[in-house]
N, C-alpha and C positions, 0 to 999 in steps of 0.2 A: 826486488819487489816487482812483480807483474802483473800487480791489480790493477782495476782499472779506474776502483774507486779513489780520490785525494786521501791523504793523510787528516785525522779528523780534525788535529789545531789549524792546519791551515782549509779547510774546508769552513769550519767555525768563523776562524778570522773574514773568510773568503765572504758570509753570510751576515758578520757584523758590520765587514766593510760595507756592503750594498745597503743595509738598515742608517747607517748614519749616511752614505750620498744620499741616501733617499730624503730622510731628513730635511739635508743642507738643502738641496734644488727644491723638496717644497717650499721651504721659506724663499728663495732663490724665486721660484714662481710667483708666489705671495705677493712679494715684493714687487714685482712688473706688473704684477694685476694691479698692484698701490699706486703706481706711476701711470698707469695708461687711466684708471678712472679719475685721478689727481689731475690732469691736463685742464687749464680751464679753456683751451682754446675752441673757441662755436663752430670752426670749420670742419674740424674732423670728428664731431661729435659722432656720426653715425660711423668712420670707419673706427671710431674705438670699440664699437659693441662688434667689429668684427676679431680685432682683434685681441679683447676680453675673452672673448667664447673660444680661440685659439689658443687661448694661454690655459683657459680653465679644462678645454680637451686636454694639454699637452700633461697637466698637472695631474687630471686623470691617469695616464695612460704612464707617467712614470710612477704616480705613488703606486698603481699595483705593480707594475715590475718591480719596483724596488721592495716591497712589502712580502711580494711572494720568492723572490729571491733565488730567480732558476740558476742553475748551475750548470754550462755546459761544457762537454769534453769532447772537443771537434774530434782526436784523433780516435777516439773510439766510439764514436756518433752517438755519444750519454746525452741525454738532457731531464736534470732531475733538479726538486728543490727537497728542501729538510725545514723549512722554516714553519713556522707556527698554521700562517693562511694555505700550503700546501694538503695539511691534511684537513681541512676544510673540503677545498678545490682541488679535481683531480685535473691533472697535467694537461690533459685532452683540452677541459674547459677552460683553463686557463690562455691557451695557444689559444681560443676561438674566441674569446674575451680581448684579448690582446690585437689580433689581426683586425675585430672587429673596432675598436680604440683606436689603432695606427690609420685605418681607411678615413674613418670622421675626423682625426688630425687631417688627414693629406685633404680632404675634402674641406673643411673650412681655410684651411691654407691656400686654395683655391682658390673659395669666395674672397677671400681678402684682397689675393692676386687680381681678379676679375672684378671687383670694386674697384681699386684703383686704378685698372684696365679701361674700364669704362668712365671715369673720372677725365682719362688725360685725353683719350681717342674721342676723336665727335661722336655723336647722336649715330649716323646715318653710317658708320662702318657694320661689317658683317659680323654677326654675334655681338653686337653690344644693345643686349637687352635691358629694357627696361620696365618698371611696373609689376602688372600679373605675369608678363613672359620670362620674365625675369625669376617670380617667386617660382612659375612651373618649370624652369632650367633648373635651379637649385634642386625643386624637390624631384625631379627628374634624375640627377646624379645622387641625390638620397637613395632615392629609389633601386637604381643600378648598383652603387656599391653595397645595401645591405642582399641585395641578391645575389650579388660577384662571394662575398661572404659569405655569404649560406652555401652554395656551394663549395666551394672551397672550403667548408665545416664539415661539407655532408663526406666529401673526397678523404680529408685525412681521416675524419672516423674512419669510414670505410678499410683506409691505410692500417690503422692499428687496428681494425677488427681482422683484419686477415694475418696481420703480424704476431697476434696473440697464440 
């Protein structure tokens, strides 16, 4: 056998398995979203809204992978899905969906890190902003990673327009 495509039972199984993880870590997520608004503690109220919005990215950012259900074959550099949301979304847009997803995870993971950065360091350290300088740091790294992104969108189009 020298194809490169899987056998189609275990490509199938390979695509039910990802559909039910997907499942489980929703509820999985669900459930941590249950516990962090459940806290009734008053002190960490505002870092739970950071870390809500982290859970709610992260829950993004797996239910479409899990949903769109890529399949990859490192040794023969494949990367294809067969699932229902595939022929929806084409491959291209899904990669630029996804990278743009994982950047706002890594970016509110961030802010969460640098709220309690600036929680425990005093006032008067270097970069511990606060206020409006604070709201324009934030939107400042918004800014940069939907641009790092677009880029990086424009680049692999470009990549599979020439590969085609």
């Amino acid at each position: 056998m020298n194809s490169s495509k899987p056998d189609e039972n275990f490509e199938t199984c390979l695509i039910y398995l990802q559909h039910v993880n997907g499942i489980v870590m929703f509820a999985f997520n669900g459930f941590v979203i249950t516990l962090i608004l459940r806290d009734d503690d008053a002190r960490n109220r505002h870092y739970r809204k950071y870390l809500c919005c982290l859970q709610i990215c992260s829950l993004a950012l797996d239910s479409l992978s899990n949903s769109y259900a890529p399949i990859v074959q490192f040794h023969k550099g494949i990367f294809y899905s067969d699932s229902f949301l595939s022929h929806l979304i084409s491959i291209g847009s899904f990669l630029v969906i996804e990278l743009g997803l994982f950047a706002e995870v890594f970016l509110v993971y961030y802010m969460c890190v640098y709220y309690r950065r600036s929680i425990v360091l005093p006032p008067e350290r270097r970069f511990n902003f606060f206020g409006w300088r604070k709201q324009a740091f934030f939107l400042f790294l918004q800014f940069y990673a939907t641009v790092t992104v677009g880029v990086m969108a424009y680049f692999m189009h470009k990549s599979v327009e020439e590969a085609e």
